[in-house]
N, C-alpha and C positions, 0 to 999 in steps of 0.2 A: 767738174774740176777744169782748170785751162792749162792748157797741152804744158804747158812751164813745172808746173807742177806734178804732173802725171809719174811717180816714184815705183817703180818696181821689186819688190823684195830688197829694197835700197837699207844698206846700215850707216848711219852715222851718228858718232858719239852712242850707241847702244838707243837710236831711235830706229828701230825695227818697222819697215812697214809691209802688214803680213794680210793676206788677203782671205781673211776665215769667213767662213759662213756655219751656219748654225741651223738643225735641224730640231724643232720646237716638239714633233710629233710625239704625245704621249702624256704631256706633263699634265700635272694636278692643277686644277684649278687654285687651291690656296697652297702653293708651290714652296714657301717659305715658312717652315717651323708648323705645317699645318695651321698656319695663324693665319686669318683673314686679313688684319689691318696689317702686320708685317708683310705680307704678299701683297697688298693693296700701294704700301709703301713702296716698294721697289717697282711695283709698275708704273706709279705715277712716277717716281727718279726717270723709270725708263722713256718717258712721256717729253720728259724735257731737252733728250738727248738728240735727237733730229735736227731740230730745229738750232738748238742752241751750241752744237756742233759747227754746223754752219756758220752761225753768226760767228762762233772764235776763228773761223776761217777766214769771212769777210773781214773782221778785222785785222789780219795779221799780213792779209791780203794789200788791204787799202793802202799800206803805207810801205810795202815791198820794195818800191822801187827805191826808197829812201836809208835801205840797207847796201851797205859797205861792204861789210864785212861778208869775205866769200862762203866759209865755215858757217857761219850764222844762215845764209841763205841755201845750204844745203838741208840744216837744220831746220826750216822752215816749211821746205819741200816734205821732209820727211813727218813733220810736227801735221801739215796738210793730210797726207796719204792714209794716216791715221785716224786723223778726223774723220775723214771720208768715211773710211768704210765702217767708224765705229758708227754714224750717222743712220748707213744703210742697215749692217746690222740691228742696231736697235729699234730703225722703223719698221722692219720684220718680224722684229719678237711684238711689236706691238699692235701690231696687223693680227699677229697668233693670236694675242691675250682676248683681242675686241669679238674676235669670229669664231675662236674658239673655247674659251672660258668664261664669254659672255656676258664682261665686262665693258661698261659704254663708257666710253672716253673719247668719244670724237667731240663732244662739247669742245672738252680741255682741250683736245688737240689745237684746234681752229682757236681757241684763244691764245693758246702759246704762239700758234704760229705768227696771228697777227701783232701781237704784243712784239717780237722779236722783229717782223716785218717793221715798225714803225720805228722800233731804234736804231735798225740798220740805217732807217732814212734818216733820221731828223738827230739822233745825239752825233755831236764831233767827235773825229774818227780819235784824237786822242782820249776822249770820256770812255768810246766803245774797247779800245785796245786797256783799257785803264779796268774793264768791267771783265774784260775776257784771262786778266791775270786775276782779277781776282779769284774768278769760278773756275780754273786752271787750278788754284792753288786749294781750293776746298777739294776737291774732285783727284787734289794728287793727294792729300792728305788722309780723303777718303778711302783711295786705293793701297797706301802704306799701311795704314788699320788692315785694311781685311789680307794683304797678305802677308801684315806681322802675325793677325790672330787668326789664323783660317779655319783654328777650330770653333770660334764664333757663328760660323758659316756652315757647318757641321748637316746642318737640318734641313740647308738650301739642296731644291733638288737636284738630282744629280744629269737631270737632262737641263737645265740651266745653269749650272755653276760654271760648267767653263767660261759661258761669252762673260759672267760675272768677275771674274778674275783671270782673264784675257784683259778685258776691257782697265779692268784696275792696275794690271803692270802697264799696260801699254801709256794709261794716267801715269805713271809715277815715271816713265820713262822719257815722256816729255814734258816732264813740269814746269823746265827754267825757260823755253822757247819763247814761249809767247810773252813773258817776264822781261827776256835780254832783249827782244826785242825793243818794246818799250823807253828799254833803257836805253839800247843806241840809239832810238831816235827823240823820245821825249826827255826822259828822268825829272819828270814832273813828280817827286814824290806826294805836293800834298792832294794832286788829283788822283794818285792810284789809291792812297790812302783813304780819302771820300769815298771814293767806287767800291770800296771792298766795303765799309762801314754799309753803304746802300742797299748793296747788292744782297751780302748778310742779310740784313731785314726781310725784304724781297723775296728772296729763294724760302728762306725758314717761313715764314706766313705763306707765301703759296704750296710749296710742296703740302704742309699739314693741312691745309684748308682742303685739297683738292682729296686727301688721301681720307679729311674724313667726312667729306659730302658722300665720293662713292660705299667709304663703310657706311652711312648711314641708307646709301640703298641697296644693301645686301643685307638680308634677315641675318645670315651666320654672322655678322661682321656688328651689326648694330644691337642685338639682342647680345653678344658673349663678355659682359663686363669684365671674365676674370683672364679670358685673352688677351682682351684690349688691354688691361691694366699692363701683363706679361710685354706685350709688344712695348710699350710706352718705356718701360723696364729698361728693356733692351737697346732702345733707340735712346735713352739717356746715360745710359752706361759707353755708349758708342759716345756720345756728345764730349763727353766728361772725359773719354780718352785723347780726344784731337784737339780740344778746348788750348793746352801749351802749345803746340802744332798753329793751331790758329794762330794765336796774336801774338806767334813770332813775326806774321809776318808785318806786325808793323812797329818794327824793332827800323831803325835810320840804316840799319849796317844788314839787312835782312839779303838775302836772296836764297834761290827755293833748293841747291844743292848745299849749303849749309848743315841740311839735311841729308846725310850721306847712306844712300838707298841703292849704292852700287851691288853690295854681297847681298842686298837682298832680292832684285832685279835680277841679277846672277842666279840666285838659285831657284827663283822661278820660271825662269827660261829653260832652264833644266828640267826642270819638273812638268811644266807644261808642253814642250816641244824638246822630248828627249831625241827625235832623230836629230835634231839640230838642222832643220830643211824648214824651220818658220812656221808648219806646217802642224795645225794639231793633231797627234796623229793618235793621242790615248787620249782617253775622258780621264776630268782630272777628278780624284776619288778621293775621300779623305781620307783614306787606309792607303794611299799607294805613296 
């Protein structure tokens, strides 16, 4: 991070940036719904968050100086602070998943990473700012599901759920940042609109490719047809609920608080950090 940016338990606008770490010690190998390919699944999500945390940073970065507006540039800092550490975070749990659940994904690593490395160089920073609202807005849409339905989540283990739904308010909390940006500087609508139609593509073909090469090298994952069927289930049920969510956002009059996720951001800052010190200080249970 560069010192400009360096945010200390900073709030603005309910952009929280809170310095959690996460103890992985214990968890189950197929941690999610005892299902191999749903566990598979959320590791590889986890797999693309490093890197591609980053690049929404670089981008938001690149074109900083060309913000005006003071409140947006606080918001930006704070939109950063987040990234960060959700970055660090998740290359932790993924570090756990490789060394200790003995899942190989450093293939995929090193191809995310370079794939990511080469747009940071070569796409214009308005294409990359234009691809970073879009996966903003999948990934806030994603985080309002799971803490509209958290009894969806019911079966996710209980030594991984917090960074799960941590990570998904802390999503929904800065959804419009990297969007307004955008806006004050480019309001290219029909390049953000391209980017999101791309990106879509992109992300849904590689997440499923990657999540069912590794099932296919896991005996429990590639022999349980009526798991896989279950998971497939489940990840289509999720699909079919964000599906309106989605292509609001390419509605001419769209933007991402339209969506109004105050009371519900609200009651999970309570529920997650009941001291109100940022700091998580209960596991979050689905009975509490």
């Amino acid at each position: 991070m560069h010192k400009e940016d360096l945010v200390v338990n900073t709030v603005v606008h309910d952009i929280t940036v809170r310095h959690q770490k996460f103890s992985f010690d214990g968890l189950k190998k197929y941690y999610f719904s005892k299902n191999p390919f749903l566990t598979h699944y959320l590791s590889v999500l986890s797999l693309t968050f490093p890197e591609g945390e980053r690049m929404f940073v670089h981008s938001v970065r690149a074109v900083r100086d060309r913000i005006t507006d003071p409140i947006l540039q606080k918001e930006v800092s704070a939109f950063i602070g987040q990234e960060a550490i959700h970055g660090n975070v998740h290359e932790a749990f993924n570090t756990y998943v490789q060394k200790n659940l003995g899942v190989k994904t450093q293939k995929y690593q090193k191809e995310i990473f370079n794939q990511i490395k080469q747009a940071k160089e070569k796409i214009p920073k308005k294409h990359l700012l234009a691809m970073t609202c879009g996966f903003e807005h999948l990934t806030a849409i994603l985080g309002e599901h799971m803490l509209t339905h958290p009894e969806e989540f019911d079966d996710l283990d209980p030594i991984v759920r917090p960074m799960w739904f941590w990570h998904a308010l802390e999503e929904t909390e800065h959804k419009a940042v990297a969007f307004d940006v955008y806006q004050h500087v480019y309001h290219d609508e029909e390049t953000r609109l391209r980017m999101m139609k791309i990106i879509t593509r992109i992300f849904i073909a590689r997440i499923l490719m990657m999540t069912v090469m590794i099932s296919l090298k896991d005996k429990n994952a590639r022999f349980n047809v009526r798991k896989n069927a279950i998971a497939m289930k489940r990840l289509g049920s999720i699909v079919r609920s964000i599906t309106p969510a989605y292509k609001a956002y390419f509605s001419p009059t769209f933007h991402p608080n339209d969506r109004d996720t105050t009371a519900l951001t609200k009651a999970w800052r309570e529920r997650l950090f009941p001291s109100g010190n940022e700091q998580m200080t209960a596991i979050y249970d689905k009975t509490s």
